[in-house]
Biopython code that builds the backbone (N, CA, C, O; Angstrom):
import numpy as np
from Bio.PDB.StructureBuilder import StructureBuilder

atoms = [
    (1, "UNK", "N", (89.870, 67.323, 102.043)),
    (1, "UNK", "CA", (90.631, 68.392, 102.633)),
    (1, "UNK", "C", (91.142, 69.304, 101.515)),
    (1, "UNK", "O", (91.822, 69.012, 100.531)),
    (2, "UNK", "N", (90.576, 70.644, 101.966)),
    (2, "UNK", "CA", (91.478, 71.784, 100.707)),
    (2, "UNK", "C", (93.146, 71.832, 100.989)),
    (2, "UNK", "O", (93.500, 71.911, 102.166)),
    (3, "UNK", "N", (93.927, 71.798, 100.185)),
    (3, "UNK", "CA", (94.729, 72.758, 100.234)),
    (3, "UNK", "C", (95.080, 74.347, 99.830)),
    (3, "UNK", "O", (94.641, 74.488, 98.688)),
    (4, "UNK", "N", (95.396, 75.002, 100.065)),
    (4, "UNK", "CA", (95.757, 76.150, 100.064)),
    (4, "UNK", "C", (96.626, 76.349, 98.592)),
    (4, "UNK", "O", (96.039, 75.516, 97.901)),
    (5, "UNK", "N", (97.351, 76.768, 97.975)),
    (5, "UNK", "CA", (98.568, 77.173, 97.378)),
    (5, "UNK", "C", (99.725, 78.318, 97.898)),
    (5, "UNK", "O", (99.417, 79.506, 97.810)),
    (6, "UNK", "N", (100.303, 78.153, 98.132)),
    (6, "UNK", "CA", (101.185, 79.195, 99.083)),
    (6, "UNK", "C", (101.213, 79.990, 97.853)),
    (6, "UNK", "O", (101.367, 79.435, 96.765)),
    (7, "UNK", "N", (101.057, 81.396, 97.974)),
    (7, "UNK", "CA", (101.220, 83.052, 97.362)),
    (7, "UNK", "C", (103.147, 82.931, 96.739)),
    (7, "UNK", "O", (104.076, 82.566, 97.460)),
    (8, "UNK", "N", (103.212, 83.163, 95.931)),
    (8, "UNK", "CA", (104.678, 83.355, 95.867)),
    (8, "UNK", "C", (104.894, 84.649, 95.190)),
    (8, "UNK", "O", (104.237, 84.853, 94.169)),
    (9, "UNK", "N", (105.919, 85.776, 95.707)),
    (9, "UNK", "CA", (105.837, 87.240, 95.325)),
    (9, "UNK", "C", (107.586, 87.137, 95.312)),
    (9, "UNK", "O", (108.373, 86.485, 95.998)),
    (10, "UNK", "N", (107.768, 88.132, 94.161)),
    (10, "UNK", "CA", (109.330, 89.017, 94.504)),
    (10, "UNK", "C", (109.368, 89.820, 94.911)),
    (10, "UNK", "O", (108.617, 90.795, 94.894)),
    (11, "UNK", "N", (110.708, 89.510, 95.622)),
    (11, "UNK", "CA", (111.116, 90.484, 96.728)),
    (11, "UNK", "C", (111.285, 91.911, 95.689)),
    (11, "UNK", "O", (112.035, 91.907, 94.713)),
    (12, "UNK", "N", (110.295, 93.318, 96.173)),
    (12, "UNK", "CA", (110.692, 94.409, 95.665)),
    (12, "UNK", "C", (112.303, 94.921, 95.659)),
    (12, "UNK", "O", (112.602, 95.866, 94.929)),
    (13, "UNK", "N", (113.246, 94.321, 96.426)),
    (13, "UNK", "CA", (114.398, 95.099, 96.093)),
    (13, "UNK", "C", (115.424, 94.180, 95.173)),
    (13, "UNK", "O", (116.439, 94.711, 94.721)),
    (14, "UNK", "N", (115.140, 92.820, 94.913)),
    (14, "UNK", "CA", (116.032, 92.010, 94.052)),
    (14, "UNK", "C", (115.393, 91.081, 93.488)),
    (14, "UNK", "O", (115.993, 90.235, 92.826)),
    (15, "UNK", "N", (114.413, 91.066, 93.600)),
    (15, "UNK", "CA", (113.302, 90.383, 92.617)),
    (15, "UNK", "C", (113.327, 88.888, 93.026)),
    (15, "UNK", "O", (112.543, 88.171, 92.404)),
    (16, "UNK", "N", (114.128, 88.282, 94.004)),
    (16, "UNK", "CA", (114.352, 86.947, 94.271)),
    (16, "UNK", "C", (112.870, 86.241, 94.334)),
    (16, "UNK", "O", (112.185, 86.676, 95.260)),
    (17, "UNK", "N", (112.375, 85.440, 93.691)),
    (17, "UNK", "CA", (110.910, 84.750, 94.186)),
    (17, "UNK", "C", (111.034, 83.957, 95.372)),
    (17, "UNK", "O", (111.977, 83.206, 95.620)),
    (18, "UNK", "N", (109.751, 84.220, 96.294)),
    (18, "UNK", "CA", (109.688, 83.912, 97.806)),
    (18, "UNK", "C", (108.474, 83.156, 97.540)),
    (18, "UNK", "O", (107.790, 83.080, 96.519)),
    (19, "UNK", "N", (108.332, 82.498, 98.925)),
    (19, "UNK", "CA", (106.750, 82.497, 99.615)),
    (19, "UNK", "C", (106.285, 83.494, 100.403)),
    (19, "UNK", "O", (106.782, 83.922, 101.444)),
    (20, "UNK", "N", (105.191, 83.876, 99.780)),
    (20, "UNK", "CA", (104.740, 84.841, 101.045)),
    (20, "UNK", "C", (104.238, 84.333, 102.598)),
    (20, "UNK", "O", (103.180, 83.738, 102.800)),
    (21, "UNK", "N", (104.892, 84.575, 103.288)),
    (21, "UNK", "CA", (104.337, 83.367, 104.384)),
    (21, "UNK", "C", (104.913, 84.761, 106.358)),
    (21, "UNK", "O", (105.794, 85.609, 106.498)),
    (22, "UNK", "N", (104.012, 84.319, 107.168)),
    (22, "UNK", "CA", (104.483, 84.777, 108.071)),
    (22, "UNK", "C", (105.309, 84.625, 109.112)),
    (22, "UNK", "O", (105.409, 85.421, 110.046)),
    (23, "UNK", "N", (106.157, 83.201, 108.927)),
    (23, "UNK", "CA", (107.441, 82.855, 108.763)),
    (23, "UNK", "C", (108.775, 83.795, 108.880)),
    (23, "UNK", "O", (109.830, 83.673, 109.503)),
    (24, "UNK", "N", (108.227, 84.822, 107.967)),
    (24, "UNK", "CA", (109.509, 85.436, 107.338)),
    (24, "UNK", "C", (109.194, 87.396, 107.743)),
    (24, "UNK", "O", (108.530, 88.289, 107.216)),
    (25, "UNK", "N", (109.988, 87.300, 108.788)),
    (25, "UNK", "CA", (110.011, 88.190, 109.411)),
    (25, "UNK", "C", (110.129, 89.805, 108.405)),
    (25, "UNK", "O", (109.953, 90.913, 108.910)),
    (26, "UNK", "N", (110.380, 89.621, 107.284)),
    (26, "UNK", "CA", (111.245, 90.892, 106.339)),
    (26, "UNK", "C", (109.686, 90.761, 105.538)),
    (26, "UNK", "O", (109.093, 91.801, 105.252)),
    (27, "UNK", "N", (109.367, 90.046, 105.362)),
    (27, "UNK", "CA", (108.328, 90.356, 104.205)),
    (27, "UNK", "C", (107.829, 91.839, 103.885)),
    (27, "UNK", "O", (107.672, 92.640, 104.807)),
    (28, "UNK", "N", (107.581, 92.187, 102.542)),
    (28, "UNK", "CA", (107.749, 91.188, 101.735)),
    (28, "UNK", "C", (108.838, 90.980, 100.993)),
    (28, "UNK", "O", (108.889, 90.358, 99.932)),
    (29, "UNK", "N", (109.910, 91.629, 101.693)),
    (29, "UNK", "CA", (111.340, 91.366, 101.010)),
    (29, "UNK", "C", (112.213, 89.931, 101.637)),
    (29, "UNK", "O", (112.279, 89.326, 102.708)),
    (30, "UNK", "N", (112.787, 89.829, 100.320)),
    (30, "UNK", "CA", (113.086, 88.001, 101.237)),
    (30, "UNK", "C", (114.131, 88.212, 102.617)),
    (30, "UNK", "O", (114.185, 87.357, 103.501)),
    (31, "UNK", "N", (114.983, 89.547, 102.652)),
    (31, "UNK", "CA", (115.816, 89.392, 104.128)),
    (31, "UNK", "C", (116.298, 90.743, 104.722)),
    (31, "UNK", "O", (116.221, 91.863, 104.217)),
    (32, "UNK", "N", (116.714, 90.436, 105.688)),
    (32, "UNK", "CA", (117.154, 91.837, 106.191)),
    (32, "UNK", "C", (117.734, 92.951, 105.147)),
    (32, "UNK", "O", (117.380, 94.058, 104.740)),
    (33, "UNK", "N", (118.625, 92.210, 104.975)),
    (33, "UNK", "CA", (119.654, 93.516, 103.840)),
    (33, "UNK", "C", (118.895, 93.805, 102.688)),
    (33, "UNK", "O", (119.476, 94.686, 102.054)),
    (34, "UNK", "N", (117.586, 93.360, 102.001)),
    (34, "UNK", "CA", (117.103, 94.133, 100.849)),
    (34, "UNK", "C", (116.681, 94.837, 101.706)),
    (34, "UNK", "O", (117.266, 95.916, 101.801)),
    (35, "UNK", "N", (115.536, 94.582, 102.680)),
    (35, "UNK", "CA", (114.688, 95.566, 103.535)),
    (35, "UNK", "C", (115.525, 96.798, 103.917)),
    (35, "UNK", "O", (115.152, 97.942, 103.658)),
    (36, "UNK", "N", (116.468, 96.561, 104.432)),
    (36, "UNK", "CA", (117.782, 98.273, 104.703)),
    (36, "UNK", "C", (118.045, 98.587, 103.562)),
    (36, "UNK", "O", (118.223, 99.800, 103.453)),
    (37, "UNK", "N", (118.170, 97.913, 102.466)),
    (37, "UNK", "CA", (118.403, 98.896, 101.151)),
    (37, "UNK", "C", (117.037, 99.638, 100.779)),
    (37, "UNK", "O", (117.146, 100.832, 100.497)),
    (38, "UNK", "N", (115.776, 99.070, 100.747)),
    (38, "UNK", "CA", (114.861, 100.202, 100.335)),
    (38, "UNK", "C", (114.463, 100.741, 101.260)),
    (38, "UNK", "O", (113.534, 101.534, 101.104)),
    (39, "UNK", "N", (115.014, 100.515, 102.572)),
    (39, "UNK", "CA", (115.143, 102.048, 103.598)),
    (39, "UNK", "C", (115.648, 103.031, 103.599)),
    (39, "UNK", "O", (115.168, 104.139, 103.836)),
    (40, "UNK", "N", (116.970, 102.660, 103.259)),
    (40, "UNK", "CA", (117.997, 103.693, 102.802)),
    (40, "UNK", "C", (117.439, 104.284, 101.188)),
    (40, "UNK", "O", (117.821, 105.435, 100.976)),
    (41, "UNK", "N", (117.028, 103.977, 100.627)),
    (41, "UNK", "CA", (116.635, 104.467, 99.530)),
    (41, "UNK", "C", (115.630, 105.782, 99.912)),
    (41, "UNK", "O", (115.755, 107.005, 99.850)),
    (42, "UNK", "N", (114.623, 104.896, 100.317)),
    (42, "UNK", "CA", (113.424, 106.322, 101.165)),
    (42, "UNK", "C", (113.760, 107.249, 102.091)),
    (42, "UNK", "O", (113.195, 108.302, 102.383)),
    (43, "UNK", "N", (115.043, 106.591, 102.654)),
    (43, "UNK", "CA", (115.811, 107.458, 103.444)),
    (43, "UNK", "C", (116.372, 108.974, 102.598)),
    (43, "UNK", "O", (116.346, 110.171, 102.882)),
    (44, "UNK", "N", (116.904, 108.092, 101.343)),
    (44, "UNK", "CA", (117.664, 109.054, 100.876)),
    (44, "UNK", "C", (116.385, 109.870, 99.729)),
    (44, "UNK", "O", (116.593, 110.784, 98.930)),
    (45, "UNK", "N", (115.724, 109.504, 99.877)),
    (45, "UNK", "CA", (114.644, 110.638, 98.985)),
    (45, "UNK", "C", (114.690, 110.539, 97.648)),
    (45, "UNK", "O", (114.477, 111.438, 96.835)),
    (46, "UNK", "N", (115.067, 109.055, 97.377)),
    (46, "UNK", "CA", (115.047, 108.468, 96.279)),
    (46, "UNK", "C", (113.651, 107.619, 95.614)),
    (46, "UNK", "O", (113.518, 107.167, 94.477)),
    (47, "UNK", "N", (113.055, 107.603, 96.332)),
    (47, "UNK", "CA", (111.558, 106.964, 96.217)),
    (47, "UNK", "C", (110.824, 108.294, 96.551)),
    (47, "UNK", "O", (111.307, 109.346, 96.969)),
    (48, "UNK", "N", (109.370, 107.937, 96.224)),
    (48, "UNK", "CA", (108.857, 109.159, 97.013)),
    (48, "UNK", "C", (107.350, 108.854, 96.418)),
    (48, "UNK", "O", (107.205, 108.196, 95.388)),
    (49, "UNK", "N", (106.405, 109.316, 97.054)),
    (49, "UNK", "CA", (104.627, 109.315, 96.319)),
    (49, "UNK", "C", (104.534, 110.350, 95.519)),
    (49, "UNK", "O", (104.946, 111.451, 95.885)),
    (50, "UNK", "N", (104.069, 110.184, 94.503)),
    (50, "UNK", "CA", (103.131, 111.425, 94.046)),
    (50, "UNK", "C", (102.158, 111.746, 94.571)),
    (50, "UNK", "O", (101.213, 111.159, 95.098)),
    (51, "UNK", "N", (102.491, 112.924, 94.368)),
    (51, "UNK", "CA", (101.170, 113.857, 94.796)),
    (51, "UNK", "C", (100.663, 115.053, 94.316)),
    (51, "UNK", "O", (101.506, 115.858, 93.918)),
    (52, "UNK", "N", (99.506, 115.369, 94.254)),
    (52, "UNK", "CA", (98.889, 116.321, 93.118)),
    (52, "UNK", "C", (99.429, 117.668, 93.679)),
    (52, "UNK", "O", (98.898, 117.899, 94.765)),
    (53, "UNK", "N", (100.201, 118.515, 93.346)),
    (53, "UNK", "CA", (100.619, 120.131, 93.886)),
    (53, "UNK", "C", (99.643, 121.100, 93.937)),
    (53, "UNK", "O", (100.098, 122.213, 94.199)),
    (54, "UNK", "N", (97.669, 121.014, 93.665)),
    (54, "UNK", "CA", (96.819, 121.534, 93.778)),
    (54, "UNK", "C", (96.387, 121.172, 95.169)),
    (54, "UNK", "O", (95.904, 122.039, 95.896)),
    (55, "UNK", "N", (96.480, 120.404, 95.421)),
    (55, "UNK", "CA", (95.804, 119.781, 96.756)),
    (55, "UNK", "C", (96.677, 120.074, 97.884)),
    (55, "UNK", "O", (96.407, 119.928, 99.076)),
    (56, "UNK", "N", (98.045, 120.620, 97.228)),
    (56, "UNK", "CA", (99.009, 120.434, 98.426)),
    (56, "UNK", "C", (98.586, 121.970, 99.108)),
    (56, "UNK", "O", (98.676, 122.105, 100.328)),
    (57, "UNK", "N", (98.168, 122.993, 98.333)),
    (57, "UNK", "CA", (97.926, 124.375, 98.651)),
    (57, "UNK", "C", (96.536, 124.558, 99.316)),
    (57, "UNK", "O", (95.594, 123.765, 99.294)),
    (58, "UNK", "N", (96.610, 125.791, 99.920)),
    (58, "UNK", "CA", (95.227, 125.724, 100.712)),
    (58, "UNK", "C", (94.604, 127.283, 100.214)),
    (58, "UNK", "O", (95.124, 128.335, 99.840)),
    (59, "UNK", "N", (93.405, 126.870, 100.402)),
    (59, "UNK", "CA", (92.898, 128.629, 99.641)),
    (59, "UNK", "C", (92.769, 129.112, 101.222)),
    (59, "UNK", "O", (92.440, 130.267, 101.490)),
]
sb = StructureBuilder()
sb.init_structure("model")
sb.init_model(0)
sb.init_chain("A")
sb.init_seg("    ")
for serial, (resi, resn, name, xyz) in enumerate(atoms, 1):
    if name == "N":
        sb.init_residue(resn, " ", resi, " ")
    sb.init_atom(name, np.array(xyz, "f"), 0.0, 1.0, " ", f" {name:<3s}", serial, name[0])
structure = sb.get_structure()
């Protein structure tokens, strides 16, 4: 019988090490309250993508 190794990742907003597992409703942040903090972050237009400003224009 294989086993697997469970994935283990940090949580992007506090770095806590998790399992990645589907268990865990927030993934991939370990809980509710990081997940509302990097909402509120994108909320607040504090994150954001780059993007090329040539492409954004149209001929």
């Amino acid at each position: 019988m294989t086993h697997r190794k469970a994935a283990l990742i940090n949580c992007p907003t506090c770095g806590k090490e998790q399992v990645w597992s589907a268990d865990n409703p927030w993934r991939p942040f370990c809980s509710e309250r990081c997940r509302l903090i990097d909402f509120g972050a994108w909320a607040n237009e504090e994150h954001s993508i780059p993007v090329d400003p040539e492409l954004d224009e149209f001929d």
